[in-house]
N, C-alpha and C positions, 0 to 999 in steps of 0.2 A: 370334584375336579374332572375336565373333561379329557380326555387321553388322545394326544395327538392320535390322526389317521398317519396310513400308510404313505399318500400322498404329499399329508402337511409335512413331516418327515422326509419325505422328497425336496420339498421343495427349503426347507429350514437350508439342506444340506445345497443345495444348487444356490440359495442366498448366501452362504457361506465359503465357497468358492467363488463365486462373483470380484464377491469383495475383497478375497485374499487377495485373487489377480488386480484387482482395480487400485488396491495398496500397495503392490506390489509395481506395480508401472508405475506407480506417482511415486513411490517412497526409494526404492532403488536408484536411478538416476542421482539424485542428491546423495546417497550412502558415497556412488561410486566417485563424485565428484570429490566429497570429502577425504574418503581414501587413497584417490589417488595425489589428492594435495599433498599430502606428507608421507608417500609413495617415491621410489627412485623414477625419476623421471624415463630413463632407460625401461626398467619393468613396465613400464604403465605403456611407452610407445612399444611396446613385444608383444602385448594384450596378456600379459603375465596379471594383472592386478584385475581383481575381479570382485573379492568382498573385503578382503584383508588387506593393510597394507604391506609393500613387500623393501625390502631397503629404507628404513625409515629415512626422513629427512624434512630439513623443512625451510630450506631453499628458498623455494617459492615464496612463503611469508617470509623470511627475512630480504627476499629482492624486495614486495609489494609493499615494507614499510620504512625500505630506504628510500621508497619515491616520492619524492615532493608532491607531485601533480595526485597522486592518488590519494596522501594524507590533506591535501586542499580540498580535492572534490570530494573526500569524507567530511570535510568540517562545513565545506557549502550544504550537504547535502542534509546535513543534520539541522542547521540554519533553515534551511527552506521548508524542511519535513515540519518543524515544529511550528515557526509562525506561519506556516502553510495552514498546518492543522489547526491551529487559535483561529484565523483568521475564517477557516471553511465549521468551524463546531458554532463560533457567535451569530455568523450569516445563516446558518442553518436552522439552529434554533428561533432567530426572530422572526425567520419566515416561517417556520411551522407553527410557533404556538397560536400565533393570528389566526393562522388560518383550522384552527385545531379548536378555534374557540365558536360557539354557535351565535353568540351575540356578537361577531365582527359584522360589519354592512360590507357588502360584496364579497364575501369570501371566495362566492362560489367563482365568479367573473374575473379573479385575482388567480385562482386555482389553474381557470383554462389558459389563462395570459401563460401561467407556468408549463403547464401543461403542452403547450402551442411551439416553446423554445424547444422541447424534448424531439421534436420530427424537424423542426426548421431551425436554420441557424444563416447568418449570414457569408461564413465560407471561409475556408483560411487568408484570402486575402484582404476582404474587407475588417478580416479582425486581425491581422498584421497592423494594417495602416491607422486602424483604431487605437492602437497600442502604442502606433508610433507618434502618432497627434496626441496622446496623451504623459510623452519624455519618458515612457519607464522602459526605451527597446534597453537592451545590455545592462539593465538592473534587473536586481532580486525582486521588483515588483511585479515582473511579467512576466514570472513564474506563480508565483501565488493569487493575484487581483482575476486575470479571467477567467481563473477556475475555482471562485471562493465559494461557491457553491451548486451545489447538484441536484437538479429539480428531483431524479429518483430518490436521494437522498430525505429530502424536502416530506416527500409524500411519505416513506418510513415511517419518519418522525412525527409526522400529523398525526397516523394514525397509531402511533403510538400515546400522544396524548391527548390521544379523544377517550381510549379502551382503557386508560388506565389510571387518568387524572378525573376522579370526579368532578363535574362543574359546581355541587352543590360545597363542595370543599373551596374551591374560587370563588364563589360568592359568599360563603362567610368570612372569610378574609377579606372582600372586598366590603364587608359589612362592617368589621374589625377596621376599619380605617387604612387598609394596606390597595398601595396605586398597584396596576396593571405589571409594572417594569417591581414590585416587591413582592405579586405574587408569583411572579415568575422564577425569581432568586430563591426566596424563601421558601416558595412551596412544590411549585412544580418542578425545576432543577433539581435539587436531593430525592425527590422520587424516581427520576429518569435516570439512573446512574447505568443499568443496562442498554438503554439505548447511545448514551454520551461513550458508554464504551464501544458500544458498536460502530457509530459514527469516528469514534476515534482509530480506531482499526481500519475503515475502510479508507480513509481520507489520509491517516500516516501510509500507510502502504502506497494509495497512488504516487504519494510526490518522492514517496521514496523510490518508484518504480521507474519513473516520469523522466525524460530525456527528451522528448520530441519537444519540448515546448524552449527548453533550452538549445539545442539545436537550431532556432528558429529568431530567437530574438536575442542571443547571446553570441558576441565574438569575441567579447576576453576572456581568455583561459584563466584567468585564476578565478572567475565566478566562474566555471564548470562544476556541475553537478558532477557525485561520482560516475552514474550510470551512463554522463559520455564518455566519462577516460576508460572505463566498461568496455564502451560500445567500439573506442576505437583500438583498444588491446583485444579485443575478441574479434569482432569484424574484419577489422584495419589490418589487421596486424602488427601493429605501431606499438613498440613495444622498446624501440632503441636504445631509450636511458635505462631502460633494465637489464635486455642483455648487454655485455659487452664486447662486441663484434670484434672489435681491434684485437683482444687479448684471451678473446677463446678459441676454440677451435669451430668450426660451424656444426658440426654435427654435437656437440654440446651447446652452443645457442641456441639448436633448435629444442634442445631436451630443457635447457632452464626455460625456453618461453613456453613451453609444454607445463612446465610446473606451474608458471607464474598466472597462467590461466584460471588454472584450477583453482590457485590460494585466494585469488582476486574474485572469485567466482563466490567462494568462503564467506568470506571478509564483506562481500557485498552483501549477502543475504543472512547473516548473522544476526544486525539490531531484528530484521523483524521475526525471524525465529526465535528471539531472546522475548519480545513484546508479545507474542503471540501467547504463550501461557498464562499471562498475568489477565491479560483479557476474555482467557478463553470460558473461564464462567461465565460471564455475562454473556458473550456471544451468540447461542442457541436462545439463552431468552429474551433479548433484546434483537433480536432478527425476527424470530417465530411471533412475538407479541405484536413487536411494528411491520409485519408483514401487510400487504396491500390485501384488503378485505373489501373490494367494493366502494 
């Protein structure tokens, strides 16, 4: 066994500080967000709350789940995350395995056509009016249909079942009397389970993140995604049916909409901190395997 130097030693110790701080800048902000949600809203504007909560309470989630408009935009949001996701996993895979197969004619000429949308797009107005000549503006359509799939995505997964689906396993099956659309079910799908995870992750997180696209082609409020009633209780400051102005004092309006930030802040990002473990075995192998190799 070879006995670290004096240097290697150095530097183990300089990668390990690195990464405390680099944990420590991503991981902190969320702690304090957390703590301060069930935090007195008074300590937390003092700057009294720092790791610990101080004045428990929990205010803030009991305003954010008397609100109509933010239990809606949770239920939309969950609606569009999922058949968003069906809809971006089926488009995704039928375009990779084609092109993942060496016996398709034109794969390569189909490739660069994908490839080609990735620098060039038409614009956001020509794909408003696209959208809108096709009746899905203010439906749950035009949030899902023109982002059903992602050409990075696309190439992931190719080269994910190039490097790991034998072809000679596809043609005995195709030998065994099994069509194209049963090898795929059958044999290459249940192999892919870490990249369907990975693809799953990347694609619920977008639309669960995703606001601009509703912003754009949504103007009834009860299809608002969460992430606008988010955008306008954080930004906005539009918070009215939570605080109540009439019957509080203002300087506690200001302290409940202080909390209800925070718990809303919670509440938003909780399913995919909840989905995040369950996926996260497969994530490193199904990233690192379907990684872009040339």
């Amino acid at each position: 066994m070879v006995k670290d130097t004096f240097g290697d030693r150095v530097f183990d110790v300089i990668i390990h500080v690195v990464l405390g701080l680099t944990l420590l800048i991503v991981l902190y902000p969320l702690v304090f967000v957390a703590v301060a949600s069930i935090s007195d809203p008074a300590a937390v504007l003092a700057g009294e709350v720092w790791l610990f909560p101080k004045g428990f309470t929990l205010m803030g989630y009991e305003k954010v789940f008397q609100n109509g408009e933010i239990l809606n935009g949770y239920a939309n949001t969950i609606l569009y995350t999922v058949i968003g996701t069906l809809i971006n996993l089926v488009m995704t895979t039928l375009a990779a395995y084609p092109l993942a197969r060496r016996d398709f004619f034109g794969r390569n000429g189909f490739m660069a056509l994908f490839v080609f949308t990735m620098f060039f797009s038409g614009g956001l107005i020509p794909t408003y009016l696209l959208v809108k000549n096709l009746g899905m503006v203010n439906t749950m359509w035009a949030l899902v249909i023109p982002n059903a799939v992602s050409v990075w995505n696309i190439i992931i997964m190719r080269t994910f079942f190039q490097q790991n689906i034998p072809l000679e396993v596809q043609e005995s099956a195709q030998m065994d009397g099994c069509s194209n659309i049963q090898i795929l079910l059958r044999m290459v799908l249940p192999l892919s389970l870490p990249i369907l995870a990975v693809m799953t992750l990347f694609y619920s997180v977008s639309h669960w993140n995703a606001f601009f696209n509703a912003l754009i082609y949504l103007s009834d409020r009860g299809k608002y995604p969460l992430q606008l009633i988010l955008r306008e209780i954080l930004i906005q400051n539009n918070m009215n049916d939570m605080v109540q102005t009439n019957e509080e004092s203002l300087a506690k309006s200001l302290m409940q909409a202080e909390s209800i930030k925070y718990a809303v802040v919670i509440i938003a990002n909780l399913p995919v901190l909840m989905l995040y473990p369950f996926l996260q075995r497969y994530f490193v192998k199904g990233l690192t395997i379907g990684a872009v190799k040339g």
